[in-house]
N, C-alpha and C positions, 0 to 999 in steps of 0.2 A: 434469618432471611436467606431464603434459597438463590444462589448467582443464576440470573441467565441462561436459558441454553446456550454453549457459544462459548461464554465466559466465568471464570473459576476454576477452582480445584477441584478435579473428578470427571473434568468435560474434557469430550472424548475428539473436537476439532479445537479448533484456533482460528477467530476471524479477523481479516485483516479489513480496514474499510479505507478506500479512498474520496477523498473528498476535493472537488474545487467548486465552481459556479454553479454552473449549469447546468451539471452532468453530462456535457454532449461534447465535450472538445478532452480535456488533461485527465480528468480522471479515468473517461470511458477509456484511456488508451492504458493509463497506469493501469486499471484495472487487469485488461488482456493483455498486457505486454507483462504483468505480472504472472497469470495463471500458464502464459505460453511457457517463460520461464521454469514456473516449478513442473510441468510435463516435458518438457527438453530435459530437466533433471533427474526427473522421479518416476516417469513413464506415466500410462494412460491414467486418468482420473477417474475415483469410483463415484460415477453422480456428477456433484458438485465440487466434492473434495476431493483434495491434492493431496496425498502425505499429510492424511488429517486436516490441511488448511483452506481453508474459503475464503474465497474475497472475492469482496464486491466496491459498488463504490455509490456514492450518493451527489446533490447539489447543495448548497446553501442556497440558492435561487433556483432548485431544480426544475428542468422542463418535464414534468412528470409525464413519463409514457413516449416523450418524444425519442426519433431515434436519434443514434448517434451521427454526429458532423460526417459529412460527406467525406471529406478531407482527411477526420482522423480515423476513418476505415480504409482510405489510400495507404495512411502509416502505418495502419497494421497489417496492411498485405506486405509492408516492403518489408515487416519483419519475423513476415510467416503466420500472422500472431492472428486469429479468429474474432471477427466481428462481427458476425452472426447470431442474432437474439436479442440483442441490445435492446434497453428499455429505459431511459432516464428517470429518474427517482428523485424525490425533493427532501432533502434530510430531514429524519425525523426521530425523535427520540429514541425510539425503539434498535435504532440502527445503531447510536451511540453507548446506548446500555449494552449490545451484543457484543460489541467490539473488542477483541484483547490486542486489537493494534490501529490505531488510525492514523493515517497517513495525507497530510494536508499539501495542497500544492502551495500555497501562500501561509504568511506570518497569518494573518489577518481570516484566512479559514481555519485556523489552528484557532485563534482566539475564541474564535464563536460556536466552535467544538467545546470550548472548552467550558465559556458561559453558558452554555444548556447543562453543566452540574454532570450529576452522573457518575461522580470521582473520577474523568475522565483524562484528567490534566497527567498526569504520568503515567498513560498510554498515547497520547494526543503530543505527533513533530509533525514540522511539515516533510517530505519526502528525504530534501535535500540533506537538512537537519540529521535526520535519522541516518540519510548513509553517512553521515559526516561521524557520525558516533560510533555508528556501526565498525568503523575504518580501525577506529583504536580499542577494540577488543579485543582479548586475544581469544581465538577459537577456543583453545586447549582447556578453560574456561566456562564453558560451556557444556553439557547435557552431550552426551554422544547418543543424538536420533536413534543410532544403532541397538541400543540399551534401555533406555529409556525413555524413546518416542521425540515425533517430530513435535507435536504438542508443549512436552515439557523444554527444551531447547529452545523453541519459543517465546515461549513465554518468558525463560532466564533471560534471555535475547533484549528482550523491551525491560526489564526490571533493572538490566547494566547499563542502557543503552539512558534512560531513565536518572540514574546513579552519576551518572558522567554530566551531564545535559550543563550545571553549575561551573561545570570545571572547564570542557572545550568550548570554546566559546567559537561563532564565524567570524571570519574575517571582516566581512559588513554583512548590514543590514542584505542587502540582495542575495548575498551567496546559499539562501535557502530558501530562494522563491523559483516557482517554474511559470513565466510570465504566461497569460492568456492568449492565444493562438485566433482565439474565434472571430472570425470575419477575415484574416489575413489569407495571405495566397497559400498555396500547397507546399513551397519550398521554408516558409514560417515552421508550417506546422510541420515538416520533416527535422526541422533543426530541434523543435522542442520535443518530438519525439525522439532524437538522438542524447538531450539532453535525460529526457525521462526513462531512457534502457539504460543508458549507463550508471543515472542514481541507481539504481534497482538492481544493476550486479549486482554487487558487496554485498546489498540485504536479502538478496535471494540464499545466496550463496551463504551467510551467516544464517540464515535460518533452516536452509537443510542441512548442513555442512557439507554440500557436493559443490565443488567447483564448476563454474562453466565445460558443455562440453564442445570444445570447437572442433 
């Protein structure tokens, strides 16, 4: 059986997919507050791709074609980050088959990533989760980008990340969920987008291995 374009051995990106509700409030932002990330780090993107990696992001209830929340294109003006083009999408198999990383805002869109099959369950945390794993890796461990591609560092990325998942356990049940913003006032969704850059250091930066640049 041939993997995926996207996903496998031989493939020449790495796609990262985000996932909450609607597609129009947490993920639209995780999405572009992630690609802003890997271009602060990596320079201009060719296409789609970053240093080999794409990401996108989908709904469990997606508002197909809608744009994104008024609100969470505020958030990403306040953090440089491009909301321009947006298009809501409703998850669909196809999305979860490409995926060599999915990134869930909730337990509970992690679950039902995971109940559409696909062997999808160890590539499938929610956000939180994953930087929470990500924290206890050690880089030196890792694929040096430099040598052997942002691709394969990746990919080892989620297979340790993956590896640990039994062992670090959260503190509670909450500490890996990034609660739903939509319908709240502007200063909500700036918290949750403050909450949602900061998961996203640690795993940008595990996955190029460039540090922030301030």
């Amino acid at each position: 059986m041939t993997a995926p374009e996207g996903r496998g051995i031989g493939t020449e990106v790495f796609r990262i997919l985000h996932v909450s509700t609607g597609n129009v409030c947490r993920s639209p932002i995780t999405e572009r507050l992630t690609r802003h990330a890997l271009v602060h780090r990596l320079g201009s993107p060719a296409g789609d791709t970053v240093g080999g990696l794409i990401v996108e992001s989908a709904g469990t209830w997606g508002h197909e074609g809608a744009p994104m929340e008024a609100n969470a294109e505020a958030v990403l003006a306040d953090f440089g980050a491009d909301a321009s083009g947006f298009t809501g999408r409703e998850l669909l198999d196809e999305h979860v088959i490409r995926a060599d990383l999915v990134l869930t805002a909730t337990r509970d869109h992690r679950a039902q990533v995971i109940s559409m099959g696909h062997s999808a369950g160890l590539r499938t945390f929610t956000l939180k989760e994953f930087t929470r794993l990500v924290r206890a890796i050690d880089p030196a461990t890792l694929p040096d980008p430099r040598q052997e591609g942002m691709v394969e560092r990746a990919r080892a990325l989620v297979r340790a990340a993956a590896a640990l998942r039994g062992w670090l356990l959260a503190p509670s049940a909450e500490a890996d969920e990034v609660n739903d913003p939509y319908g709240a006032p502007i200063t909500y969704f700036r918290s949750v987008g403050d909450e949602i850059n900061q998961a996203l250091d640690p795993v940008v930066t595990a996955l190029t291995g460039v540090p922030t640049r301030h």
